[in-house]
N, CA, C and O atoms as CSV, one atom per row, in Angstrom:
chain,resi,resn,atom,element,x,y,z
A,1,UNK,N,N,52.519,137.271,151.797
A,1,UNK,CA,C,52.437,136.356,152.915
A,1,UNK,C,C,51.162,135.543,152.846
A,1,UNK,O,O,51.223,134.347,152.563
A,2,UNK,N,N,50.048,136.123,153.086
A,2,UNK,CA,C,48.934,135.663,152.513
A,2,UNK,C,C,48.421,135.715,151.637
A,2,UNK,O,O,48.428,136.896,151.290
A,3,UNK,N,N,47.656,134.846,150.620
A,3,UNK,CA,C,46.984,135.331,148.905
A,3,UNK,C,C,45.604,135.788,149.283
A,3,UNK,O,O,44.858,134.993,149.854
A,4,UNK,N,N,45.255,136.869,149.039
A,4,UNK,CA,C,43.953,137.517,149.601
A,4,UNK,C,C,42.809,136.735,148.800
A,4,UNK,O,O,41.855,136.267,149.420
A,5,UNK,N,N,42.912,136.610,147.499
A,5,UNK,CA,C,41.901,136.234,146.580
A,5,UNK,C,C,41.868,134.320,146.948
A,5,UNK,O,O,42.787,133.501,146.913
A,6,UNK,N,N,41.043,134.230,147.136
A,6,UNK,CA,C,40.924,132.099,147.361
A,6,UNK,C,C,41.158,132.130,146.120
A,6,UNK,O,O,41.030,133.114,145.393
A,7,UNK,N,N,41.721,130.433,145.631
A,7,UNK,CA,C,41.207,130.140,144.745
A,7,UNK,C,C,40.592,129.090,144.320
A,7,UNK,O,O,40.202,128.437,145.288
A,8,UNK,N,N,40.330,128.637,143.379
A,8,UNK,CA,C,39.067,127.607,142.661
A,8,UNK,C,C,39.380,126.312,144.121
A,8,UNK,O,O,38.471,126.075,144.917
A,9,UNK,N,N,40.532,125.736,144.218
A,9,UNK,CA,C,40.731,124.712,145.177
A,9,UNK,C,C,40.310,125.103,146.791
A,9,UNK,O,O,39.865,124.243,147.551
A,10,UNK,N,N,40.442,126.015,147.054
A,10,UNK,CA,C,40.226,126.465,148.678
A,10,UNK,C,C,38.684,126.306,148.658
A,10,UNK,O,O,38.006,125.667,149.462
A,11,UNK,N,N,38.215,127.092,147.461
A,11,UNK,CA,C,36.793,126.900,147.863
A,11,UNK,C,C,35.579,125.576,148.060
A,11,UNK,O,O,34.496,125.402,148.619
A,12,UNK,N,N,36.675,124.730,147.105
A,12,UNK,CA,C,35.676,123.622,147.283
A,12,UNK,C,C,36.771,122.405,148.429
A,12,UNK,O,O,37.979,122.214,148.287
A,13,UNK,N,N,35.905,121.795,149.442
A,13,UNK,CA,C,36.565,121.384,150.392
A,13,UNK,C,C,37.613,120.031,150.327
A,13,UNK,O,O,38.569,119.548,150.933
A,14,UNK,N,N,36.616,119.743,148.992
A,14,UNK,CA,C,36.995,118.044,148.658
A,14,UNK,C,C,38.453,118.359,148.174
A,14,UNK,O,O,39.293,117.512,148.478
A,15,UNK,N,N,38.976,119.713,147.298
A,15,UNK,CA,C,39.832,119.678,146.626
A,15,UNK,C,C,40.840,120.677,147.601
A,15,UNK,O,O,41.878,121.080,147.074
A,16,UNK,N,N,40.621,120.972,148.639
A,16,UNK,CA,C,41.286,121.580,149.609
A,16,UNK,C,C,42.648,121.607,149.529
A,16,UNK,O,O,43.438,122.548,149.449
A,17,UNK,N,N,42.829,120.171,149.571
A,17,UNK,CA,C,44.249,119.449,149.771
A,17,UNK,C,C,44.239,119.041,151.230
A,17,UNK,O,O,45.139,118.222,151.416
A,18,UNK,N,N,43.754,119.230,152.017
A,18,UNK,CA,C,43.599,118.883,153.493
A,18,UNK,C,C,43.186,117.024,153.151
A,18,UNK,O,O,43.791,116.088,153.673
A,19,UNK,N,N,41.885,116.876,152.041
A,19,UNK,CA,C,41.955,115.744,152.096
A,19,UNK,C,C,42.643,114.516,151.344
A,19,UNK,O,O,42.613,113.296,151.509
A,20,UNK,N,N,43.249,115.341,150.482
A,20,UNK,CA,C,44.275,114.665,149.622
A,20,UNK,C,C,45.565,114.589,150.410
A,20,UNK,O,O,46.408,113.794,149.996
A,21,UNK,N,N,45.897,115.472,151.738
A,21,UNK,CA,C,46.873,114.650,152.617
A,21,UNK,C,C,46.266,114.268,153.220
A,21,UNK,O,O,46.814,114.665,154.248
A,22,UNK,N,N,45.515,113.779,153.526
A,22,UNK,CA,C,44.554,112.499,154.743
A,22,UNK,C,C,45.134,111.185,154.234
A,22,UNK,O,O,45.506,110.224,154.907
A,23,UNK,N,N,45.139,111.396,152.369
A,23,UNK,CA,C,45.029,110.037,151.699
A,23,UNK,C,C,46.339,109.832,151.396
A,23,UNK,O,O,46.412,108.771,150.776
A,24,UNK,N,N,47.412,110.332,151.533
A,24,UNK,CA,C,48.578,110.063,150.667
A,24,UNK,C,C,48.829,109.548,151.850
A,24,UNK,O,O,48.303,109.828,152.927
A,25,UNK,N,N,50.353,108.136,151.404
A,25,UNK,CA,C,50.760,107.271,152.271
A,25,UNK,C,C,51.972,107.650,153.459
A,25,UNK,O,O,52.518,106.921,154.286
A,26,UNK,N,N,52.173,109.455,153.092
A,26,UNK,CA,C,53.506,109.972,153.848
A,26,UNK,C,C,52.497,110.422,155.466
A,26,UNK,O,O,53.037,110.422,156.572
A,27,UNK,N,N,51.284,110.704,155.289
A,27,UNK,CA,C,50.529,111.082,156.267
A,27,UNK,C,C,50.175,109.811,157.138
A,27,UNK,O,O,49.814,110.082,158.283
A,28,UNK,N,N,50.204,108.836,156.891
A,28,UNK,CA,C,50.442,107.729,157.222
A,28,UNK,C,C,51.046,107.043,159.263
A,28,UNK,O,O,50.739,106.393,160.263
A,29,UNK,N,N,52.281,108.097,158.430
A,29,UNK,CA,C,53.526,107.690,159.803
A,29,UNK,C,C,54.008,109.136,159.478
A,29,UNK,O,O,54.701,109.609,158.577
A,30,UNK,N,N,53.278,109.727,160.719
A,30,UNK,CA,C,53.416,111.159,161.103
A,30,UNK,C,C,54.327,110.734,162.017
A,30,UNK,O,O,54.016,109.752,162.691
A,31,UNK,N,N,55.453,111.284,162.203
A,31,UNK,CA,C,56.676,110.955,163.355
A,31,UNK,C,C,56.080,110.302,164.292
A,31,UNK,O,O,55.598,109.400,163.606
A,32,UNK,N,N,55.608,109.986,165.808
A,32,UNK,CA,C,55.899,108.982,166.460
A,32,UNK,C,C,54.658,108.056,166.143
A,32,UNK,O,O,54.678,106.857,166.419
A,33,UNK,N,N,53.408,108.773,165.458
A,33,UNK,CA,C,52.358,108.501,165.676
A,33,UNK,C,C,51.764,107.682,164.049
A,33,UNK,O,O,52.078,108.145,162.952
A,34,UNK,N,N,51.037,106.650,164.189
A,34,UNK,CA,C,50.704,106.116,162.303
A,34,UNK,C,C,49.167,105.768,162.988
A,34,UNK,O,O,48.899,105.191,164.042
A,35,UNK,N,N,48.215,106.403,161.874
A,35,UNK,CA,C,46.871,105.997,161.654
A,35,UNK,C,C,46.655,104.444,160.726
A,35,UNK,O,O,47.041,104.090,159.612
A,36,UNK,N,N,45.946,103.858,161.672
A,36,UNK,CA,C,45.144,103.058,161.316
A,36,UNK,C,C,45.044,102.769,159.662
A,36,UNK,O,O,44.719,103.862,159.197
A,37,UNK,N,N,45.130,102.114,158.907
A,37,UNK,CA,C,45.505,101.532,157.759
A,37,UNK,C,C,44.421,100.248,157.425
A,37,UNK,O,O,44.455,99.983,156.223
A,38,UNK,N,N,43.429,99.350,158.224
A,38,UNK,CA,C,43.041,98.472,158.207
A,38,UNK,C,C,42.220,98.702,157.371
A,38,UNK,O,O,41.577,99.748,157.282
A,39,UNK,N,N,42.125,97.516,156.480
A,39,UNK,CA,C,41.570,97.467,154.835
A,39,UNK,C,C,40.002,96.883,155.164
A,39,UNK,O,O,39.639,96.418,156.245
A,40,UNK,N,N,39.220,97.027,154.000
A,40,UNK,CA,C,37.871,96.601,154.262
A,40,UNK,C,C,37.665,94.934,154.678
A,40,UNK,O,O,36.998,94.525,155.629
A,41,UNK,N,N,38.204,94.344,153.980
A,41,UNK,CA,C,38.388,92.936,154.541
A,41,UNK,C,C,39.185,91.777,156.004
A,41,UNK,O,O,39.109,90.658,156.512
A,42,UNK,N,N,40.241,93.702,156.121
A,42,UNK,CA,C,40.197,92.824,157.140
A,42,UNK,C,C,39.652,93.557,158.598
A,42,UNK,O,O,40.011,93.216,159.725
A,43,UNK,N,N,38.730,94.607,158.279
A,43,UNK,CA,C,38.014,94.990,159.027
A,43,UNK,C,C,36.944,93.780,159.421
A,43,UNK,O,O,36.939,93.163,160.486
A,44,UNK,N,N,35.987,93.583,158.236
A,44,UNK,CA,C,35.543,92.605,158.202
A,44,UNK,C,C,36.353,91.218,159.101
A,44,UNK,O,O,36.024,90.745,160.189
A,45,UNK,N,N,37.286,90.889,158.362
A,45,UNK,CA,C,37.730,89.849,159.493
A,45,UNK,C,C,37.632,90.256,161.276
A,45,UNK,O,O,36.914,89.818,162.175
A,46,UNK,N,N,38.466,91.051,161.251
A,46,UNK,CA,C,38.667,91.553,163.021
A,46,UNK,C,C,36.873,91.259,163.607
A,46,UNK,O,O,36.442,90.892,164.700
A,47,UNK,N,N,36.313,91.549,162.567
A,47,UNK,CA,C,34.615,91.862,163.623
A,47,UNK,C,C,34.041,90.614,163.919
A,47,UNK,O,O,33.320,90.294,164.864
A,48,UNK,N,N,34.654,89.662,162.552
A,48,UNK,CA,C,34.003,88.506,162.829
A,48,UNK,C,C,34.562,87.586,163.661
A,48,UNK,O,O,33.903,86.607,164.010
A,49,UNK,N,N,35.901,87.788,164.103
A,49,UNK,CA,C,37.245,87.243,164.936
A,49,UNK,C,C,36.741,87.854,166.299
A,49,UNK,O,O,37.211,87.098,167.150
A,50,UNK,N,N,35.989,88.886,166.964
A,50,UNK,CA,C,35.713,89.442,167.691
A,50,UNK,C,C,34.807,88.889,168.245
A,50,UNK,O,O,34.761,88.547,169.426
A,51,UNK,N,N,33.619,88.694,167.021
A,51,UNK,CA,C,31.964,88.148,167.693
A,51,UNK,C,C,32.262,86.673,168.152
A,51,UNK,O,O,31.594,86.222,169.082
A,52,UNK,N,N,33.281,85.853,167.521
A,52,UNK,CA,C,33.163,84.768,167.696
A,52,UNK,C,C,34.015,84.265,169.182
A,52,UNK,O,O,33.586,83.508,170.053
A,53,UNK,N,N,35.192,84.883,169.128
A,53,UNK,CA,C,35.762,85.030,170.633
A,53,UNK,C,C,35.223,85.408,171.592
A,53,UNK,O,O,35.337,84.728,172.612
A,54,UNK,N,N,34.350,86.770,171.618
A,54,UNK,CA,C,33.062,87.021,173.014
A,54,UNK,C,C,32.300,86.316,173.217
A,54,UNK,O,O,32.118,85.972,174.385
A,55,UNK,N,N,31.392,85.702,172.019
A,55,UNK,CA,C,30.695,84.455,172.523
A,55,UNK,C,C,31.437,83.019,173.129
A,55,UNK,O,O,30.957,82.460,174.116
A,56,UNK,N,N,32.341,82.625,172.612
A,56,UNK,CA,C,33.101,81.407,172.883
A,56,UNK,C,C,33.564,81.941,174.886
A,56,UNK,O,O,33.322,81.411,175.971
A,57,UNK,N,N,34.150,82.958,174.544
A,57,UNK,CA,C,34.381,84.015,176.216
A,57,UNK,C,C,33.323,83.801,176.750
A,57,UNK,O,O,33.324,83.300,177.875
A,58,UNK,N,N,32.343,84.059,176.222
A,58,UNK,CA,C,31.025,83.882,177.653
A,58,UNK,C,C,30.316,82.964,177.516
A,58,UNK,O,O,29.422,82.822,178.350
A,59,UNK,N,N,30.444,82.001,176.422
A,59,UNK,CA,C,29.876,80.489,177.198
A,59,UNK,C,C,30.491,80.290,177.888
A,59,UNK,O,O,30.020,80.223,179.023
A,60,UNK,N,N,31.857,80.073,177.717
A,60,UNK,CA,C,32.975,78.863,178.746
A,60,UNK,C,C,33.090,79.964,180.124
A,60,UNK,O,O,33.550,79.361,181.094
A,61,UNK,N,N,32.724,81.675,180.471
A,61,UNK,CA,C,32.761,81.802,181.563
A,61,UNK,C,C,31.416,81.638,182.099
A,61,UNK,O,O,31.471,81.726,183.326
A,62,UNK,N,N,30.433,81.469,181.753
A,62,UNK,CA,C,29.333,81.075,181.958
A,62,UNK,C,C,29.012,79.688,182.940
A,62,UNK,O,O,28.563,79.477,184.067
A,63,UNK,N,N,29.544,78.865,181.750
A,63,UNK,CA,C,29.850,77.316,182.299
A,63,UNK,C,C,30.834,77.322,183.451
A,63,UNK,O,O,30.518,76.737,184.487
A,64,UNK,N,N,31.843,77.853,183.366
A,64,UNK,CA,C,32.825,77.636,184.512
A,64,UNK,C,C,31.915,78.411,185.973
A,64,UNK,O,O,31.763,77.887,187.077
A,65,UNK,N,N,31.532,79.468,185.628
A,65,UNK,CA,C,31.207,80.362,187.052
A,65,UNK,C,C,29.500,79.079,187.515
A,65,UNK,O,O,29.103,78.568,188.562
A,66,UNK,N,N,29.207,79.070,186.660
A,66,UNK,CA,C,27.712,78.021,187.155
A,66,UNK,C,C,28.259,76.865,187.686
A,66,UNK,O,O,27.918,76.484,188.805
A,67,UNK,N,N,29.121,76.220,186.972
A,67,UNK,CA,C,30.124,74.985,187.790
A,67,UNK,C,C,30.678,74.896,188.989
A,67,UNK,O,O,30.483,73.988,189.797
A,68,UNK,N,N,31.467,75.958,189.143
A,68,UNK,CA,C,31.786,76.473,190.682
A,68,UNK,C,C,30.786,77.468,191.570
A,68,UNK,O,O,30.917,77.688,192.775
A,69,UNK,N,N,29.871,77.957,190.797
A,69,UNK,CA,C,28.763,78.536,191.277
A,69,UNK,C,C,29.742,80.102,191.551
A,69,UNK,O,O,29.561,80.458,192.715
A,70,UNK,N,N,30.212,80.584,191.174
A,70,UNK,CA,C,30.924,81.572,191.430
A,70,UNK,C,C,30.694,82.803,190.620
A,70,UNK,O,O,31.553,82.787,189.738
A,71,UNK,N,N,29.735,84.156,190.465
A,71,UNK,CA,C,29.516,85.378,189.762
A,71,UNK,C,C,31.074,85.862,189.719
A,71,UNK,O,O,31.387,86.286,188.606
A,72,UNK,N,N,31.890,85.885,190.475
A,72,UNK,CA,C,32.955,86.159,190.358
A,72,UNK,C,C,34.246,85.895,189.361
A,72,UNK,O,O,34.937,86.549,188.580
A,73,UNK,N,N,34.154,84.533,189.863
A,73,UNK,CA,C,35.455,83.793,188.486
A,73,UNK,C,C,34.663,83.953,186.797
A,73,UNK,O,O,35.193,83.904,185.687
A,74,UNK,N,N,33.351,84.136,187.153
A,74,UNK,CA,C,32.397,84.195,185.696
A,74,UNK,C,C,32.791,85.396,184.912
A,74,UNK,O,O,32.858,85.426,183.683
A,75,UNK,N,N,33.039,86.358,185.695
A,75,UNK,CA,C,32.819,87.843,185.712
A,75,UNK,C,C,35.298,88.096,185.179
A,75,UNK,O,O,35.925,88.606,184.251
A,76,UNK,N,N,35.539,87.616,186.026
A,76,UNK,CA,C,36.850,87.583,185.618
A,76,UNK,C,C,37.407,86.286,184.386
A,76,UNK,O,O,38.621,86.312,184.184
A,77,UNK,N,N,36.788,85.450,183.773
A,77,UNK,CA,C,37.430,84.834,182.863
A,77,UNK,C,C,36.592,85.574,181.864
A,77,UNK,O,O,37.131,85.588,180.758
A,78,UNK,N,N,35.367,86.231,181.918
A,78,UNK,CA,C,34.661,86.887,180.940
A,78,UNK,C,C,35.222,88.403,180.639
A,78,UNK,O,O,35.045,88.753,179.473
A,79,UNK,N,N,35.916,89.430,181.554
A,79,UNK,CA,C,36.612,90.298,181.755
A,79,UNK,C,C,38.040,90.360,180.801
A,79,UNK,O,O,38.440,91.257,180.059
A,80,UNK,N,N,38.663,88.972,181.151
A,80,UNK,CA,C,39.970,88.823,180.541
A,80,UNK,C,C,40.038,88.066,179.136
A,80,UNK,O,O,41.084,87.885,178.512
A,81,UNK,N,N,38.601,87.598,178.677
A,81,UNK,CA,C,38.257,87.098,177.309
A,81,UNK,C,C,38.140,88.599,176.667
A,81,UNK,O,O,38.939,88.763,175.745
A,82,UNK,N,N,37.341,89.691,176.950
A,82,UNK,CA,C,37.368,90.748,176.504
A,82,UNK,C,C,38.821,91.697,176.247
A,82,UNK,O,O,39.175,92.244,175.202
A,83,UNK,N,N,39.433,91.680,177.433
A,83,UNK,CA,C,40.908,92.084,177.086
A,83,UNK,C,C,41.459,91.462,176.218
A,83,UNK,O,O,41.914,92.190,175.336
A,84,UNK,N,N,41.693,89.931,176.019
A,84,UNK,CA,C,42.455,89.668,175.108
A,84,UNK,C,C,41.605,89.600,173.586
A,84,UNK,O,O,42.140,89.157,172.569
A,85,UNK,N,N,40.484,90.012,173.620
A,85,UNK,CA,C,40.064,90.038,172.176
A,85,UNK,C,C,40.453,91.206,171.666
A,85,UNK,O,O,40.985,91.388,170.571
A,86,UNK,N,N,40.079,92.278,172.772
A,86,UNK,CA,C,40.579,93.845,172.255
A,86,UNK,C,C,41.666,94.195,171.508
A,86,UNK,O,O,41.830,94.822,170.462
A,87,UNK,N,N,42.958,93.174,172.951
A,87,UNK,CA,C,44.336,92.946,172.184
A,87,UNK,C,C,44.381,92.103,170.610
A,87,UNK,O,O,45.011,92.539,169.646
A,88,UNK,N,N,43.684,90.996,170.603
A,88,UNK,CA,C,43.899,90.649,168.839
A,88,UNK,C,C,42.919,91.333,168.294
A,88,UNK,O,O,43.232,91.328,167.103
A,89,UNK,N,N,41.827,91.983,168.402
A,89,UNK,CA,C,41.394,92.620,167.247
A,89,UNK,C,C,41.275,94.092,166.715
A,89,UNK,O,O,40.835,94.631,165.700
A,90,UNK,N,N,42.088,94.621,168.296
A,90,UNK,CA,C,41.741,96.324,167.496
A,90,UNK,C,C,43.188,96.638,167.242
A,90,UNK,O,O,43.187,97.446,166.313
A,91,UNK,N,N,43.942,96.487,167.471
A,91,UNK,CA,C,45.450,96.773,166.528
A,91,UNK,C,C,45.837,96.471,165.410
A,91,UNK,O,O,46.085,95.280,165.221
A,92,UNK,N,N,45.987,97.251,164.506
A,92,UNK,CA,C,46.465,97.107,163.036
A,92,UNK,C,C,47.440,95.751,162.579
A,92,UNK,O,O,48.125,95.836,161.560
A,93,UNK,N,N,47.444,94.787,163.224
A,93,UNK,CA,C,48.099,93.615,162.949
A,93,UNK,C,C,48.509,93.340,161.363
A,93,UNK,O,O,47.519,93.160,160.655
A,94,UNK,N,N,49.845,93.269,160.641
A,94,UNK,CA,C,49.577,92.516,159.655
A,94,UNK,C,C,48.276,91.819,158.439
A,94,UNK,O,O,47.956,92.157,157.299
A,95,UNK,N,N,47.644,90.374,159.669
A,95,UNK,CA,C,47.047,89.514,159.211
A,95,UNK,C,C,45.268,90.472,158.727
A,95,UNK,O,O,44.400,90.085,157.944
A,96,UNK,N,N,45.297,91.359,159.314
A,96,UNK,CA,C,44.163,92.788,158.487
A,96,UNK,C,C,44.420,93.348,157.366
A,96,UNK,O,O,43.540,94.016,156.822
A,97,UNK,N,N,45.665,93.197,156.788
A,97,UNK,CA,C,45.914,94.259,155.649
A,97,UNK,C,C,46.336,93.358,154.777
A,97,UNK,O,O,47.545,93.356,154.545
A,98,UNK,N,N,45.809,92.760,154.352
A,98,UNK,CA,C,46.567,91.914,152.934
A,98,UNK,C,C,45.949,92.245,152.066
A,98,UNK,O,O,46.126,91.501,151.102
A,99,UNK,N,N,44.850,93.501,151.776
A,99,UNK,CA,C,44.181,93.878,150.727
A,99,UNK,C,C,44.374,95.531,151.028
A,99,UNK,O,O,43.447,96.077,151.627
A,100,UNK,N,N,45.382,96.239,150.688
A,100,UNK,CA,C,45.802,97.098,150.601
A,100,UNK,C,C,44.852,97.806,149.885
A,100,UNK,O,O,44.561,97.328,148.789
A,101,UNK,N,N,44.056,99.263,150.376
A,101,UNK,CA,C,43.220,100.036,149.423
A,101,UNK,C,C,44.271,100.782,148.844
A,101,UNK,O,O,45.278,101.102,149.476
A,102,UNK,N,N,43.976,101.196,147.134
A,102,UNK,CA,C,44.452,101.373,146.484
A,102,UNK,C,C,43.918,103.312,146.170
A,102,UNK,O,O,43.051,103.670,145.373
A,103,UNK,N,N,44.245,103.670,146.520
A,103,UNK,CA,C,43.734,105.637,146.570
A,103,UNK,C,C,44.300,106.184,144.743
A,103,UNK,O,O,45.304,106.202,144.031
A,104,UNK,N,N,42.962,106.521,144.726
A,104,UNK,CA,C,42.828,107.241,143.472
A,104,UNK,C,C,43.948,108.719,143.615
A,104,UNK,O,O,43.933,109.367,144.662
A,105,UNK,N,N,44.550,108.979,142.855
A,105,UNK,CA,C,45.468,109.776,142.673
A,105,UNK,C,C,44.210,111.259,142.732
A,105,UNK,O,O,43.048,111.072,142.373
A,106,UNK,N,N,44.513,112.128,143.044
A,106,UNK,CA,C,43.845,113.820,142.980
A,106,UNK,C,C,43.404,114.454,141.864
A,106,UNK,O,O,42.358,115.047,141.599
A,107,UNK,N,N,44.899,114.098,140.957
A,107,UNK,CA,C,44.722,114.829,139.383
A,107,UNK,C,C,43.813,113.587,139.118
A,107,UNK,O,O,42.684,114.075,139.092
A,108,UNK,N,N,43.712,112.409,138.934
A,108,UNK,CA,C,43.078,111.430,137.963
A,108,UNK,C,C,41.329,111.414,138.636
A,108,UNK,O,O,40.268,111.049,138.130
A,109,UNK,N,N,41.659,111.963,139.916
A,109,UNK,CA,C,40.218,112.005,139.900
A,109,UNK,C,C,39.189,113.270,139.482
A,109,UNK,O,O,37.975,113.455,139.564
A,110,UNK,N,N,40.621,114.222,138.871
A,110,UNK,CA,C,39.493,115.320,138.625
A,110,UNK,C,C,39.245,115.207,137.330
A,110,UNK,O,O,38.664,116.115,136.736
A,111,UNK,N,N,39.704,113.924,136.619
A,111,UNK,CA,C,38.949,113.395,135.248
A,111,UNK,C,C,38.133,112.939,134.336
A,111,UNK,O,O,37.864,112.997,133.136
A,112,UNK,N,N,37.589,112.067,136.158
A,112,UNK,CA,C,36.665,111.422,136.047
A,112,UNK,C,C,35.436,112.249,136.645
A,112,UNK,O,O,35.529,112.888,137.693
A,113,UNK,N,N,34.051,112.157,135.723
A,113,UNK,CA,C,32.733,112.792,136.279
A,113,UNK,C,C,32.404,112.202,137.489
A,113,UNK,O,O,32.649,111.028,137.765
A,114,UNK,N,N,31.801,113.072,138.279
A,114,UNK,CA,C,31.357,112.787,139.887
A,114,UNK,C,C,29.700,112.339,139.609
A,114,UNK,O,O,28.931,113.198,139.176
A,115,UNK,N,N,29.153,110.770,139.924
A,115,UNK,CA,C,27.942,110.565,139.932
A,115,UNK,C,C,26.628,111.788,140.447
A,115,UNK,O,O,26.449,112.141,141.613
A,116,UNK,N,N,26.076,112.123,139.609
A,116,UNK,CA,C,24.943,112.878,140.399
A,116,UNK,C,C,23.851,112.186,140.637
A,116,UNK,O,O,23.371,111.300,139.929
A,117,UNK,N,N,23.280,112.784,142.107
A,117,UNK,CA,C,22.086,112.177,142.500
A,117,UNK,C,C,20.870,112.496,141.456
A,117,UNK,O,O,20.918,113.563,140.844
A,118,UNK,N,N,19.878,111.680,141.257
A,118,UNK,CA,C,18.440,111.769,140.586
A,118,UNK,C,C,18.301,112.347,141.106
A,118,UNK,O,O,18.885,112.382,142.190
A,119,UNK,N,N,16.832,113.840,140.483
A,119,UNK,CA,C,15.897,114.541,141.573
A,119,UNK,C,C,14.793,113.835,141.526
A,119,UNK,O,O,14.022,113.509,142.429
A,120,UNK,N,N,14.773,113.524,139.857
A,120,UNK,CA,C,13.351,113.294,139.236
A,120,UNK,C,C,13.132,111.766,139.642
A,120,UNK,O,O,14.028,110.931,139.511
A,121,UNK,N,N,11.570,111.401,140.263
A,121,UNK,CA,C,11.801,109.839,140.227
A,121,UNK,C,C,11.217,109.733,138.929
A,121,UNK,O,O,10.523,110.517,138.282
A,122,UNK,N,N,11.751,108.334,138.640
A,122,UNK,CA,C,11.295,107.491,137.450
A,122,UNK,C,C,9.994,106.913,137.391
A,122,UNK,O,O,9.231,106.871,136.426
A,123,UNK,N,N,9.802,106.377,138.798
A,123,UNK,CA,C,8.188,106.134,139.209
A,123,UNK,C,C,7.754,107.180,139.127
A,123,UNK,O,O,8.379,108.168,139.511
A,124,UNK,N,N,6.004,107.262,138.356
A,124,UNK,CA,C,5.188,108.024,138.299
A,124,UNK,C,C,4.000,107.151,139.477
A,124,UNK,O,O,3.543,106.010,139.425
A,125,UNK,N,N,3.811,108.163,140.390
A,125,UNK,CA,C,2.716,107.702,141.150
A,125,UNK,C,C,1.541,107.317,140.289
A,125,UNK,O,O,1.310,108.130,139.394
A,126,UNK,N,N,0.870,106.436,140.336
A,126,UNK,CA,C,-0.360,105.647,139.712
A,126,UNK,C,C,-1.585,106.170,141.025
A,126,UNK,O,O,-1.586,105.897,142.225
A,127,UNK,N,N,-2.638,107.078,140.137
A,127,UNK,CA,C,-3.684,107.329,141.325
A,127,UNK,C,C,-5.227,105.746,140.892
A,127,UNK,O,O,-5.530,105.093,139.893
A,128,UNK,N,N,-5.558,105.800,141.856
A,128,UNK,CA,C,-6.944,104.584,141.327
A,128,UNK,C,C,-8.048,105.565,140.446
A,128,UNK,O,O,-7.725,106.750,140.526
A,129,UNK,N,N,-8.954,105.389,139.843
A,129,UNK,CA,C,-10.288,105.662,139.239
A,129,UNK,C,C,-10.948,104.883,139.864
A,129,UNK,O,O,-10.618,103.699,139.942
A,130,UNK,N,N,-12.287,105.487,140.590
A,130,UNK,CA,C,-13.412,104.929,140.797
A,130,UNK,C,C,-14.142,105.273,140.301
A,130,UNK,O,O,-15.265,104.789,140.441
């Protein structure tokens, strides 16, 4: 029922398999529920689609509430600029994923050597002589 002895994979976490289903595309669209998929670029896009809509949102409620002199209407066209940015930029839309990350397969990565960190620096501290 249970294997008493671990072996080589249990012990190390990376090779678990816990995170090699994180990455495969069936974990994806877990019955009702699908994680987030948005690629580096169009992460990048959404943030910059974001900054530029909140600012554009709070000049023009800015201008409008100082125009009518109103903290109020300022406060609600600046309110509902935020809702609708939320709505176009935090949902996995299409127009985010046109650069599909491409996941290294499990076996092919246990082929390749894992970079190790330097201990040693290369700089040698230089002391002065007086």
């Amino acid at each position: 029922m249970f294997n008493s002895t671990p072996s080589k994979a249990n012990l190390n976490p990376t090779r678990s398999g816990r995170l090699d289903a994180l990455r495969s595309p069936s974990f994806r669209h877990c019955g009702e529920f699908s994680l987030p998929a948005m690629d580096w670029q169009g992460q990048k896009r959404s943030e910059i689609l974001m900054l530029i809509s909140l600012v554009v949102f709070g000049v023009v409620a800015f201008g409008v509430g100082y125009a009518i002199g109103s903290f109020q209407i300022m406060m609600l066209i600046y309110g509902s600029g935020v809702v609708l940015t939320a709505l176009i930029t935090v949902p996995n839309w299409p127009l985010f994923n046109r650069h599909p990350l491409k996941w290294l397969d499990p076996s092919e990565a246990d082929r390749h050597p894992k970079p190790q960190a330097n201990t040693a620096t290369s700089k040698k501290k230089v002391s002065k002589q007086k």
